[in-house]
C-alpha positions as CSV (number, residue, x, y, z in Angstrom):
1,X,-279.0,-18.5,108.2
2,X,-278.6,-22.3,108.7
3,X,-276.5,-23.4,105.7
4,X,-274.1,-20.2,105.9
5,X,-273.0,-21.4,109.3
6,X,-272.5,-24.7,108.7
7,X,-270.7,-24.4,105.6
8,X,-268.2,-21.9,106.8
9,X,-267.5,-22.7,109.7
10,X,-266.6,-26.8,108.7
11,X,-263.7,-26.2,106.5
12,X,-262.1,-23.9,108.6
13,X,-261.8,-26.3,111.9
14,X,-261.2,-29.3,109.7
15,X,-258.5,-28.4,107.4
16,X,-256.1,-25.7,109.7
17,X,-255.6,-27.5,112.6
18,X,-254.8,-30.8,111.2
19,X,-252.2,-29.2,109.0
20,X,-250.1,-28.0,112.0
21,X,-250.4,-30.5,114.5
22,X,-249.5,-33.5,111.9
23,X,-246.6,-32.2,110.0
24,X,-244.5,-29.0,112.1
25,X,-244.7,-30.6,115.6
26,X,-243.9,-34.4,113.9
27,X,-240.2,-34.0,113.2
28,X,-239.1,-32.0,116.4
29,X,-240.3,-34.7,118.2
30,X,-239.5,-38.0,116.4
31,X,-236.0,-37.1,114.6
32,X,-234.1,-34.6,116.5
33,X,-233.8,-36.7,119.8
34,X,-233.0,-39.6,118.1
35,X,-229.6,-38.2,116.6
36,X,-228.1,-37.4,119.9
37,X,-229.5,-40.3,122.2
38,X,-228.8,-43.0,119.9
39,X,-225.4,-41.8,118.2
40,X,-223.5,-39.7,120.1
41,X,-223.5,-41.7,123.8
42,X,-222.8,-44.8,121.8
43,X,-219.5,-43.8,120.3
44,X,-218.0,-41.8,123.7
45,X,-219.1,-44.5,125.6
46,X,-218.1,-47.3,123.3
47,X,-214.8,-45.9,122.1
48,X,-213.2,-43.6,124.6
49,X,-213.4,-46.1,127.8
50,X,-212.2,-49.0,125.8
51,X,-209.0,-47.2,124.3
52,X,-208.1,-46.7,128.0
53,X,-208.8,-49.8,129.6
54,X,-207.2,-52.0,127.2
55,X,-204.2,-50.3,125.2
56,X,-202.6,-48.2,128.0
57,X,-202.6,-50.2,131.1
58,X,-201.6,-53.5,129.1
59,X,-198.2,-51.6,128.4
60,X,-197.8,-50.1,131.6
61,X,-198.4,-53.6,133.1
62,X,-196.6,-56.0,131.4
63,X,-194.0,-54.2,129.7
64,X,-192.2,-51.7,132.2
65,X,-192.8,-53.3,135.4
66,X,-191.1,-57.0,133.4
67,X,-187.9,-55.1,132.0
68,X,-187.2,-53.0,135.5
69,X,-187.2,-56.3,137.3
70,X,-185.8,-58.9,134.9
71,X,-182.4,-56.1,134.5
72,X,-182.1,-54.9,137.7
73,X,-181.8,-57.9,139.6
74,X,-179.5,-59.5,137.5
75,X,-177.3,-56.5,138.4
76,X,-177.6,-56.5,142.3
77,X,-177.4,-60.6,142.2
78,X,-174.5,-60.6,139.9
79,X,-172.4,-57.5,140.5
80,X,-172.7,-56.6,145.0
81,X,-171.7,-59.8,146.2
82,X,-168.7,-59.9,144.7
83,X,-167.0,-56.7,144.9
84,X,-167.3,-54.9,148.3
85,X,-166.9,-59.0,149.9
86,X,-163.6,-60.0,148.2
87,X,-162.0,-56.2,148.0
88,X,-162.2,-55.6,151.8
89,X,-160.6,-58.8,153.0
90,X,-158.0,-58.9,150.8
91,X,-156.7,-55.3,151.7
92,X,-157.7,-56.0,155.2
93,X,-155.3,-59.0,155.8
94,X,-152.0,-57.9,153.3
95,X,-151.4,-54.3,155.4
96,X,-147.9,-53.8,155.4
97,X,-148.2,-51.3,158.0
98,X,-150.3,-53.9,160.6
99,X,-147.3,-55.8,161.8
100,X,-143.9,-55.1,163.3
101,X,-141.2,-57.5,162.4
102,X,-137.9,-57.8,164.4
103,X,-135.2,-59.9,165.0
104,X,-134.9,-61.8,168.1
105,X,-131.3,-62.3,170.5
106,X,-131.4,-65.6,168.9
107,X,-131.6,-64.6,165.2
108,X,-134.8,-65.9,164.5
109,X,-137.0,-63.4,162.5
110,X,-140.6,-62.3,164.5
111,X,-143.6,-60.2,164.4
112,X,-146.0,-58.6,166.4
113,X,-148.8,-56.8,165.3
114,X,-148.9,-53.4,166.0
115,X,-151.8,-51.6,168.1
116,X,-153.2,-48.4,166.6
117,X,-156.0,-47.4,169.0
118,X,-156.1,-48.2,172.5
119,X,-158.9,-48.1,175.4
120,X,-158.0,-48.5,178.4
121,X,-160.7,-50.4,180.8
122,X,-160.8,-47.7,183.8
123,X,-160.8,-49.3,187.3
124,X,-163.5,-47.4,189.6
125,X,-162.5,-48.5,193.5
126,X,-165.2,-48.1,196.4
127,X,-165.2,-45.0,198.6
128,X,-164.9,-45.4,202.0
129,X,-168.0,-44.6,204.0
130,X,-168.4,-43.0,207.5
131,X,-170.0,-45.2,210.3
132,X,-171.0,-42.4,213.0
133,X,-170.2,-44.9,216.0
134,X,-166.5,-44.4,215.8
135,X,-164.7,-41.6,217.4
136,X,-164.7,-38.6,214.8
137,X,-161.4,-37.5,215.1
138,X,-160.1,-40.7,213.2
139,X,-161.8,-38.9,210.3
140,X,-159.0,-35.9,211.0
141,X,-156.3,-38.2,211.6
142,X,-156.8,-40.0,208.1
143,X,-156.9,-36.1,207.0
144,X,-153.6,-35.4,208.5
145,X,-152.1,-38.3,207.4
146,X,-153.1,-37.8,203.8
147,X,-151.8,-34.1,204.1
148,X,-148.2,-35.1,205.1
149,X,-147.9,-38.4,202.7
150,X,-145.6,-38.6,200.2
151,X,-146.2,-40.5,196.5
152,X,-144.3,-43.6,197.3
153,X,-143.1,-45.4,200.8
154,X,-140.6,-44.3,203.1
155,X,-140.9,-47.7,204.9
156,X,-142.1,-45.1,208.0
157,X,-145.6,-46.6,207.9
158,X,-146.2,-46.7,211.6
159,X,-144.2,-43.9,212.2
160,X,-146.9,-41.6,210.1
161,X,-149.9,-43.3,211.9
162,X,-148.6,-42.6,215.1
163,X,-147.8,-38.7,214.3
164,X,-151.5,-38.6,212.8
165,X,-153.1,-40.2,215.5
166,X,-151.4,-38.2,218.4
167,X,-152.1,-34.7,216.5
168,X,-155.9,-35.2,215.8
169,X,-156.3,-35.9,219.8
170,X,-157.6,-39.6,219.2
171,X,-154.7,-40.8,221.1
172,X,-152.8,-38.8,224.5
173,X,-149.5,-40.0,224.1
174,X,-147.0,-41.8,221.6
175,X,-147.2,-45.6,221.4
176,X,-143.5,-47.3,222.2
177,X,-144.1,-50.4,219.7
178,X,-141.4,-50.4,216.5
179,X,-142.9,-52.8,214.8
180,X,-145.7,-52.0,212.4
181,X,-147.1,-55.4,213.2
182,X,-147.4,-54.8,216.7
183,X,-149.8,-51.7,216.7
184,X,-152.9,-53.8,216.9
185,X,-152.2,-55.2,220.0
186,X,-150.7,-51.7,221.4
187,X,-153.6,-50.1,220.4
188,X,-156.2,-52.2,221.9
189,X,-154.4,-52.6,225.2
190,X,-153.3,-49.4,225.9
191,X,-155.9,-46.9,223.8
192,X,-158.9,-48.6,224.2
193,X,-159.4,-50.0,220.0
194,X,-161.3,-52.1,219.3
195,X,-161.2,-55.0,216.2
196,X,-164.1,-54.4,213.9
197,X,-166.2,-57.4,212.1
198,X,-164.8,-55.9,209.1
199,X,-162.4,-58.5,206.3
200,X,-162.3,-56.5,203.7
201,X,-160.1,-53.6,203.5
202,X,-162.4,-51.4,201.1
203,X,-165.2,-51.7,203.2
204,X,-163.4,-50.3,206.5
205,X,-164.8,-47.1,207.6
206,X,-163.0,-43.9,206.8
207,X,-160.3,-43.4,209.8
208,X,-160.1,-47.0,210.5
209,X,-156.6,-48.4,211.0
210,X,-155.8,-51.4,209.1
211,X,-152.7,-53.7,210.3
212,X,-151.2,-56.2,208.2
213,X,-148.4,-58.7,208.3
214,X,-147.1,-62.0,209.7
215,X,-144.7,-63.4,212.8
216,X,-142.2,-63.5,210.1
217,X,-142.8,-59.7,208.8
218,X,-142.7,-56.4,209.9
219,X,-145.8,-56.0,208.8
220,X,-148.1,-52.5,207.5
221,X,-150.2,-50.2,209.3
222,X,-152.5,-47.7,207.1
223,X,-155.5,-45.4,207.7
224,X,-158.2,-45.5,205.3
225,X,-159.9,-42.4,203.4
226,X,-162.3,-41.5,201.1
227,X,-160.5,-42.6,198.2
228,X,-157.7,-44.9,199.2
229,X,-155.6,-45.5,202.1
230,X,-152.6,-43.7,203.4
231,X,-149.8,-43.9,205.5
232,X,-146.4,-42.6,204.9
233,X,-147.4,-42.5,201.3
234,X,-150.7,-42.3,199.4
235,X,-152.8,-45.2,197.6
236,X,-156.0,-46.4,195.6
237,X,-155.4,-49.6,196.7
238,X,-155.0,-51.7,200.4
239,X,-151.7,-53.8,201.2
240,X,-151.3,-56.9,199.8
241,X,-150.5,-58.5,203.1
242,X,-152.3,-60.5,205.3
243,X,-154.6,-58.3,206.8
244,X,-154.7,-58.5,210.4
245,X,-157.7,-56.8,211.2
246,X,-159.5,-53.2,211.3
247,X,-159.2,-51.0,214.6
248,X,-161.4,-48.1,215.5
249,X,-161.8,-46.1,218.6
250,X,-165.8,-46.2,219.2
């Protein structure tokens, strides 16, 4: 019983399993991995990147960028300056159209040039404000006035005032001066005016009374309104007399 066990059984774990362990599991684990570690990494890393890096943005560098800029400014520094420049101020200056020529009383030969577009500077003039310690029915009487005006003198200046004043009720009864010059004095004396601290004609109250003229002159008397002064005829602007002063009934 002895040697049949020890025979048999010796060849069998000696011989089988050294047979597959040693030459089926060898090759799957030595030559297989090799192939794709080794070979194929090598040549996509190797070959791929290096194709990219150096050929195509060499010539996208130094090729394109160098032509775009060596053409295309010698075309803006060579060509722009000297075509709109010299084009415009020639035809600017040799218009036929931009002068007028004529022929003076002497017989001498002129021209002037001729003004296609025109913009006129618009003068704005101060409105008249009210001042609340005057009587109020100055106000009316430089409404009155303004309603029976007419566009240009009448040389009636006084002779309007007067009508205006009586009809608003500032004044009772018709003053007896002629003499537009003279109305200051009438009115202080006889309808109890008074002379405002006032030099400037725009900056009299609205129903003031303005006088103007000399010893020499018959002189101007005028309301003022909102928007101008008035007398026997309407205006945006104050006599250009010597103002005498500004009267107001308070």
């Amino acid at each position: 019983m002895v040697q049949v066990i020890t025979q048999k059984s010796a060849p069998s774990t000696s011989d089988k399993p050294i047979k597959a362990v040693t030459k089926k599991r060898s090759p799957a684990t030595s030559r297989k991995p090799t192939q794709p570690v080794k070979q194929e990494p090598a040549q996509a890393i190797a070959k791929e990147p290096t194709q990219a890096m150096t050929k195509k943005p060499a010539s996208a560098i130094t090729q394109k960028p160098s032509q775009a800029i060596a053409k295309e400014s010698d075309r803006t520094f060579a060509i722009e300056p000297v075509r709109p420049m010299g084009q415009q101020s020639v035809s600017h200056s040799t218009q036929p159209y931009s002068r007028f020529s004529f022929k003076a009383p002497g017989g001498k030969k002129e021209s002037i040039p001729i003004i296609t577009q025109y913009y006129p500077n618009q003068i704005v003039y101060p409105y008249g404000k009210i001042d609340r310690h005057i009587d109020g029915r100055l106000m009316q009487a430089a409404t009155i006035a303004q309603e029976r005006a007419h566009a240009h003198s009448r040389s009636r200046c006084w002779h309007y005032v007067k009508d205006a004043l009586l009809a608003s009720g500032v004044i009772d009864s018709r003053p007896k001066t002629e003499l537009a010059r003279d109305a200051a004095s009438e009115l202080v004396g006889n309808y109890g005016f008074k002379r405002l601290p006032v030099s400037d004609p725009f900056s009299a109250p609205i129903g003031s009374v303005l006088v103007y003229g000399t010893s020499r002159s018959v002189g101007h008397v005028e309301l003022r309104t909102r928007d101008g002064f008035v007398s026997d005829f309407r205006s945006k602007t104050p006599s250009r007399r010597p103002l005498l002063g500004v009267y107001a009934k308070l």
